[in-house]
RONU-305977 format. One record per residue (C-alpha): residue in three letters; z, x, y. Coordinates in steps of 0.25 Angstrom, whole numbers, plus 5000, padded with zeros to 4 digits. Layout:
REM RONU-305977
alaZXY...
END
This chain:
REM RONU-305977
unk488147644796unk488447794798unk486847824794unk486447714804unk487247784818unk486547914815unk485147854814unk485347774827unk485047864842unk486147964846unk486347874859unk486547744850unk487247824842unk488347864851unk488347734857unk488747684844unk489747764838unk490247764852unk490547624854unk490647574838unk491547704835unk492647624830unk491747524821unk491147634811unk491347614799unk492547684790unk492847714777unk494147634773unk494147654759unk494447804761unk495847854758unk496747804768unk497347974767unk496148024771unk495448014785unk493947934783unk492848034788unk492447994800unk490847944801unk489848064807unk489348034821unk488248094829unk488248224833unk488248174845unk489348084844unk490148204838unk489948314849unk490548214860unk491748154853unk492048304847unk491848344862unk492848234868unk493848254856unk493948404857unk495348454861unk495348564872unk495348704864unk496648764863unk496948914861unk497248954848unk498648954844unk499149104843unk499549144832unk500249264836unk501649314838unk502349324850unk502649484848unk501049494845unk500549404855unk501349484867unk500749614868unk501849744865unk502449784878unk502149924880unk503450014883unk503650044898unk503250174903unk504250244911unk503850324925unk504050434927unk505550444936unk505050524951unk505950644954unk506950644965unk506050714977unk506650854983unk506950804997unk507350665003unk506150595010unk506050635027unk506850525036unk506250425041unk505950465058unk505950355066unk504950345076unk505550345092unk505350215098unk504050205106unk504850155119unk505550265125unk507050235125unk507750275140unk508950335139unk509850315150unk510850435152unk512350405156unk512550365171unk513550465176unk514850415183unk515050405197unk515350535204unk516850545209unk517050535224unk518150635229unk519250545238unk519650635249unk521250595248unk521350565234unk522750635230unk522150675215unk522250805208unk521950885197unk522850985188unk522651035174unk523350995162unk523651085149unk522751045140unk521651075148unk521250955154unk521350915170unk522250795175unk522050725187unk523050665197unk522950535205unk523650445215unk524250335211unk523250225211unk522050305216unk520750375206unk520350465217unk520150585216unk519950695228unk518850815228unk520050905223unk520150845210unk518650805208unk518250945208unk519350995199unk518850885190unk517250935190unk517651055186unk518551005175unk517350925173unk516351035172unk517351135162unk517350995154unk515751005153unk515651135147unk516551075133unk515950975127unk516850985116unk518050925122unk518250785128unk518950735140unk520250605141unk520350565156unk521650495153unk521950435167unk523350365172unk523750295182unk524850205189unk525150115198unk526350025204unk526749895194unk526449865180unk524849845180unk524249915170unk522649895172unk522649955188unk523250075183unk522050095170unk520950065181unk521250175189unk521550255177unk520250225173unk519450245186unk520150395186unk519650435171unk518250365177unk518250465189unk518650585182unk517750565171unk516650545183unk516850685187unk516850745175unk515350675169unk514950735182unk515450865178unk514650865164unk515550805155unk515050695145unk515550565147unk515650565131unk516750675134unk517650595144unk518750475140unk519350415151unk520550355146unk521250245157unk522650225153unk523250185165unk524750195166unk525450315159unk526450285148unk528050295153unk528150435146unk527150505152unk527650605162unk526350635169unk525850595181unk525350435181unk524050445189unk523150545183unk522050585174unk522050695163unk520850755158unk521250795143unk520250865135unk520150835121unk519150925110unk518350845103unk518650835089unk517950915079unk517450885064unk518550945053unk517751055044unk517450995030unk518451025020unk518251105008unk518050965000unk516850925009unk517850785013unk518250805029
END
């Protein structure tokens, strides 16, 4: 049977064994252990079921082990630490802005008026300072005491180390206590007035409003006292380098 497939055509041939592969004839008295050798086929035939049959190819297994199939880690290099540079690196200079910025100046206080009957005056205290005297109810002040107080003023201007308190009192009939701080107010406001025109800076001057005096206090109720004070000057370092 085997001999007559392989003198037939190619193309009957593989019509044959295609359609009547199940029907060939086998060998049943071989041992049933081993496996009867299958019949030869046409080339043909061969090529294309050994094509349709052939598993997709797979790497080789390695063999190897892990430590040789990693490569060796090489040791790491160490740089090369920089040195601390001489000098710190320049500050940063920030540009000024590109819209020019108006700077307004301080709007000086309305001049003094001099009141032609105002009953004020000035006298000295003896610390230094001036003190000025009102009526009761009243923050006028007559040319008198204006010009007394411009040339305090002007003295004042030539120490920029010291500092002036207007500490101004007044009084009134009854128990209100805000009438009497308002005019209080209105104659550290004056006096400060006349001395920012006579060149002191208004960083300088403290009014101080309080109104009516204390029970104790044996000066006169409607005045104004200019006390000059020394600004306050930085201790030496001691020895130690604390403060």
């Amino acid at each position: 049977m085997a001999a007559f497939l392989a003198s037939l055509p190619l193309s009957a041939a593989q019509a044959q064994v295609t359609s009547n592969l199940d029907d060939l004839p086998q060998d049943r008295s071989a041992s049933p252990a081993k496996k009867p050798a299958s019949a030869p086929h046409p080339a043909g035939h061969a090529a294309r079921k050994s094509a349709a049959k052939k598993p997709a190819s797979k790497a080789p297994a390695s063999t190897a082990t892990p430590a040789a199939a990693a490569p060796a880690r090489s040791a790491p290099t160490h740089a090369t630490v920089p040195g601390v540079p001489p000098a710190p690196p320049p500050p940063v200079v920030l540009p000024p802005p590109f819209v020019p910025i108006q700077i307004h100046p301080p709007v000086p206080p309305a001049e003094v008026t001099p009141v032609a009957d105002a009953a004020s005056h000035t006298e000295t205290l003896p610390d230094g300072g001036i003190r000025v005297l009102f009526p009761s109810g009243s923050e006028a002040l007559n040319a008198d005491s204006i010009k007394a107080l411009q040339v305090y003023g002007t003295e004042l201007a030539h120490h920029p180390e010291q500092r002036v308190l207007l500490i101004a009192h007044a009084t009134l009939p009854g128990d209100d206590v805000s009438m009497p701080r308002r005019i209080a107010l209105a104659r550290a406001l004056a006096v400060r007035s006349i001395f920012i025109h006579a060149g002191v800076a208004t960083t300088r001057l403290y009014p101080q409003a309080l109104g009516r005096p204390d029970k104790g206090d044996s000066a006169p109720a409607d005045r104004l006292d200019a006390v000059i004070e020394t600004n306050p000057v930085d201790p030496p370092p001691s020895a130690n380098g604390m403060p």
